[in-house]
C-alpha positions, 0 to 999 in steps of 0.5 A: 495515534487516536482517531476520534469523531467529535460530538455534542458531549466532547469535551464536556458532557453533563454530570448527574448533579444539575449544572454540573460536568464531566469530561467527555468521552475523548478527554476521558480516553486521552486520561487513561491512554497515552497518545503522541497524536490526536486526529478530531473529526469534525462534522459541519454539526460539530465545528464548535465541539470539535475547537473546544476540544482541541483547546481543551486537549492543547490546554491539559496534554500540551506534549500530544499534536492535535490537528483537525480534518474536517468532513462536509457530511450534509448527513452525519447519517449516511453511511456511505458518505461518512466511509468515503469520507473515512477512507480518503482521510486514512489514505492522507493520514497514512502517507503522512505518518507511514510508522504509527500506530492506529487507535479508533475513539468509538464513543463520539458521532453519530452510531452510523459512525461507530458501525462505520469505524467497526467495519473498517476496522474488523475488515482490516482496511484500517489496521487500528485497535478499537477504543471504548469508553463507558459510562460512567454508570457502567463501569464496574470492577470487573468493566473497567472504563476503557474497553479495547475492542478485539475484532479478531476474536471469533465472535466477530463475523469475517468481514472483507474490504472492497479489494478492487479499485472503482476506476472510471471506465468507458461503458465497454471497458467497465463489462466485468471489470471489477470480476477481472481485477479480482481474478488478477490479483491487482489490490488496492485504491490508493490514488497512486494505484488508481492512476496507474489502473487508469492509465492503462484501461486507457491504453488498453483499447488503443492498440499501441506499444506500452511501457510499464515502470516500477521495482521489483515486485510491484506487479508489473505483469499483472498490469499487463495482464490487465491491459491485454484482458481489456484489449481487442486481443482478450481472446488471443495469447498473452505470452511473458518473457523474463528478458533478464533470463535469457542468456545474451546469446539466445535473446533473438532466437528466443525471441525471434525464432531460429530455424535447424542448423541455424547454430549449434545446438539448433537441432529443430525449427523454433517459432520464437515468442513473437511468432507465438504471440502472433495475434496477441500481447508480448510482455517483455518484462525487464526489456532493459536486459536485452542485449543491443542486436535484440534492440535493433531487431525488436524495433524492426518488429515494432516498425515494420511488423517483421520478423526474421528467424535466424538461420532463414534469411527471409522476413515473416510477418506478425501481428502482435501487440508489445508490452514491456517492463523495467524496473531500471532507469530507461533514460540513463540507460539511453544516455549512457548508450546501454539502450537504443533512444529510438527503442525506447520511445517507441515502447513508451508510446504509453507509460504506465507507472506503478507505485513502490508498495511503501508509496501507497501504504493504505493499501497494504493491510487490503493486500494482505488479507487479500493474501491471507485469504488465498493461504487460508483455502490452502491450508483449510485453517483460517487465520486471521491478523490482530491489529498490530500485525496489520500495523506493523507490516504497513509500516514496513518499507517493503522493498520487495514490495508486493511479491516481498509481501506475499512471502511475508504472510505466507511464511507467518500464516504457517508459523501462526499455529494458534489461528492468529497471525501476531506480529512476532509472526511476521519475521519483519527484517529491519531497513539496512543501515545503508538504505537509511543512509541513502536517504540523507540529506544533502549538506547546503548552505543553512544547514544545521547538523544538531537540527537535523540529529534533534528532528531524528532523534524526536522523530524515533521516539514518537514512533517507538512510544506509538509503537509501545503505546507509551510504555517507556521501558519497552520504547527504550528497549525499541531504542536501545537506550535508557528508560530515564531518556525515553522518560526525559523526552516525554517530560520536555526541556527542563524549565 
């Protein structure tokens, strides 16, 4: 996929004889590289450039897509505005087209826009390879017309992304917010993750019982974290408690404590973790595992603030806020009477929901420099990502989603032995075929099973050709079919 502005010599620029014309600089990129899909952005100045060029493009590549985002920039100068501007539309791009790969065009709009592109780029917020045309009085045999620009190499300085999400906070929330959230580890600013982050600044303050859903892996913990730091209670214990962990048998001494004697092996008084969060937040992280006596005890704890220690038989009082977690379905769980309908909405007082890592895909390349980096103080050799590692793991599902993620690059940072971390690095495991197989359609009335296999079937070679970059025998060797049938896609029905 090509992401290109559009300006004053698209799609014709004029030529060195008087009234004459040569092709601008995005029809000449579209000439020397092969695209499935081309993304013109187009400035107020620039509406009539950028619909000529889309009509040029339609008229001489009609195999390549072609759609239009328009960008209300008053000031095709302002560099802020145009990196807004930039990174919404990433964002939707992104989501849409979750397995492409990413080109830039830097030839057209204003300079503002090329330095813009470039630090996008070079900080890896937009995994993309970077595409320049030269003039044509430039271009010689040892500088050929097309420059791909390589922001890895060491000529480049390092530059990194804002890796904390901007949320609107009350003025005694925002007091080192952005400092926290780094601290936290907690990446990204996708609308999803914003929402999440949002949701709970809000609950943060109020003191009530929160639930946090999400899979595994998704940073759970972090939000709770994030949501006793902005508490009332920042300075008292945040104690985390992995319910799924706890052996049936010990959830209420674990969490309520037991006194010597109280069974066998009680060979001491334990306080339990309620008592030593007393004051502070309890996280219970995958609460939907507690056995159904814990239940009814933990909303004891919930109602009435009271505890009773096993073996005691006498009620004590604590003071401490709960957090809890599931990756699991509450509410079938209560239908299926595996969880306390009473419980459970009163831990969901409020909810947080955290995205799937493949549901905010534009904050992936963030995380995993965010990851890199910390790696790279360890190992006291820098490494950096070339764009198609970045591309590849933002197209990867994750389903283990950010922990999964960490791993990932971690283990490529290691084997990455010459200092850039390259796809083949990555070690990336493919889908299941039976994940794949979830995922279809149900059979209804109107259905057309040839329709369904044809849109399938185009669907993967537009992505192995984006992902080869046109190369037909190496898109083949993606698909495990002929190089003449990649070739008979790309040449359309016979006529």
């Amino acid at each position: 996929m090509l992401l290109t502005f559009t300006g004053f010599h698209d799609p014709f620029a004029a030529a060195g004889v008087a009234g004459s014309e040569q092709e601008g600089p995005v029809l000449s990129l579209l000439r020397a590289r092969t695209f499935d899909r081309v993304v013109l952005f187009s400035t107020p100045n620039t509406l009539d450039r950028t619909e000529e060029t889309q009509r040029e493009i339609a008229a001489r590549h009609p195999k390549i897509r072609v759609e239009v985002q328009h960008f209300p920039l008053e000031d095709p100068t302002d560099y802020f505005a145009i990196l807004a501007s930039m990174r919404r539309a990433f964002r939707v791009i992104t989501d849409a087209a979750p397995g492409a790969t990413y080109c830039i065009g830097t030839a057209s709009g204003t300079p503002q826009m090329h330095a813009c592109w470039v630090l996008l780029a070079a900080s890896n917020e937009i995994p993309a390879t970077l595409l320049h045309m030269r003039n044509v009085k430039f271009v010689t045999a040892q500088k050929p017309s097309l420059m791909e620009i390589d922001v890895s190499r060491p000529e480049f300085p390092t530059v990194r992304a804002r890796i904390w999400a901007e949320v609107e906070l009350d003025d005694g929330d925002k007091q080192d917010f952005s400092h926290l959230v780094t601290k936290l580890g907690i990446v990204g600013d996708h609308p999803a993750m914003l929402t999440a982050i949002q949701t709970a600044a809000l609950f943060a303050r109020a003191d009530v019982p929160v639930l946090i859903l999400g899979e595994s892996g998704t940073g759970k913990e972090k939000i709770a974290q994030l949501i006793h730091h902005l508490s009332d209670r920042a300075a008292r214990s945040f104690v985390a408690v992995n319910c799924a962990a706890i052996p049936k048998d010990l959830a209420e001494s674990t969490l309520f404590g037991h006194q010597r004697g109280a069974f066998t092996g009680a060979t001491s008084d334990q306080p339990g973790k309620f008592k030593m969060a007393d004051g502070g937040t309890l996280f219970l992280d995958e609460v939907a595992e507690l056995p159904m006596d814990a239940q009814a005890k933990l909303l004891r704890a919930l109602q009435d603030g009271v505890i009773e220690p096993l073996g005691s038989g006498r009620a004590v009082n604590v003071n401490c806020r709960v957090v809890a977690a599931t990756n699991a379905d509450l509410q079938a769980a209560v239908q299926s009477g595996r969880f306390r309908e009473d419980l459970y909405y009163r831990l969901a007082v409020g909810q947080v929901r955290i995205p799937a890592l493949r549901d905010r895909r534009s904050d992936i390349p963030k995380l995993a420099v965010f990851f890199l980096d910390e790696i790279n103080a360890r190992l006291g050799k820098p490494r950096q990502f070339n764009a198609d590692a970045l591309s590849s793991l933002q197209s990867h599902d994750w389903p283990g989603n950010v922990r999964e993620l960490r791993n990932a690059v971690q283990s490529a940072a290691i084997v990455a032995t010459t200092g850039l971390v390259e796809s083949e690095h990555l070690k990336l495991q493919p889908p299941s075929p039976q994940k794949s197989l979830d995922s279809l359609p149900e059979p209804h009335e109107g259905f057309s099973l040839d329709e369904f296999i044809s849109q399938v079937r185009t669907r993967l070679y537009t992505r192995a050709l984006a992902a080869t970059q046109g190369n037909a025998t190496r898109a083949a060797k993606l698909l495990g079919c002929t190089p003449q049938a990649v070739l008979k896609y790309q040449r359309g029905p016979a006529k």
